[in-house]
Residue, then its C-alpha position, 0 to 999 in steps of 0.5 A: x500500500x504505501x507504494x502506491x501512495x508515494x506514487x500517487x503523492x509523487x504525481x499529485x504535484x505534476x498533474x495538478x501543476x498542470x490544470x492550475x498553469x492552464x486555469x491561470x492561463x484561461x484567466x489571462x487571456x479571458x479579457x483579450x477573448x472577450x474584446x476579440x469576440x466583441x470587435x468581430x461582432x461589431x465587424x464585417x468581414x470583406x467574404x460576409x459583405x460579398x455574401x449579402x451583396x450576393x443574396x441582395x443581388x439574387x433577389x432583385x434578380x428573381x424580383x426582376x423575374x416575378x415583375x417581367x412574367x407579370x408585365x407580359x400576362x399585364x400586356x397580353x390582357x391590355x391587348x385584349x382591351x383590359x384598361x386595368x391591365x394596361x395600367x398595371x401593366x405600365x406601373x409594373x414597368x416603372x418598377x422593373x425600370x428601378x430595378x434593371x440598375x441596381x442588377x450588375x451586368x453580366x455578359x452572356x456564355x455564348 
C-alpha cells in the first residue's frame, strides 16, 4: 500500500501543476477573448459583405423575374382591351425600370 501512495503523492504535484498553469492561463487571456469576440461582432468581414451583396443581388434578380412574367400576362390582357391591365401593366414597368440598375451586368456564355 504505501507504494502506491508515494506514487500517487509523487504525481499529485505534476498533474495538478498542470490544470492550475492552464486555469491561470484561461484567466489571462479571458479579457483579450472577450474584446476579440466583441470587435468581430461589431465587424464585417470583406467574404460576409460579398455574401449579402450576393443574396441582395439574387433577389432583385428573381424580383426582376416575378415583375417581367407579370408585365407580359399585364400586356397580353391590355391587348385584349383590359384598361386595368394596361395600367398595371405600365406601373409594373416603372418598377422593373428601378430595378434593371441596381442588377450588375453580366455578359452572356455564348
Amino acid at each position: 500500500m504505501i507504494p502506491y501512495r508515494l506514487v500517487l503523492a509523487c504525481l499529485l504535484p505534476v498533474a495538478l501543476g498542470g490544470c492550475l498553469a492552464k486555469t491561470a492561463l484561461d484567466i489571462a487571456t479571458a479579457p483579450v477573448r472577450v474584446v476579440s469576440k466583441g470587435v468581430d461582432l461589431a465587424t464585417t468581414s470583406q467574404s460576409e459583405s460579398d455574401e449579402n451583396r450576393g443574396r441582395e443581388i439574387r433577389r432583385q434578380e428573381e424580383r426582376l423575374g416575378r415583375l417581367e412574367r407579370d408585365y407580359e400576362k399585364q400586356l397580353d390582357a391590355c391587348e385584349d382591351g383590359n384598361r386595368r391591365a394596361c395600367d398595371d401593366a405600365r406601373d409594373t414597368y416603372a418598377e422593373m425600370q428601378q430595378i434593371i440598375p441596381t442588377i450588375p451586368y453580366r455578359p452572356s456564355d455564348d
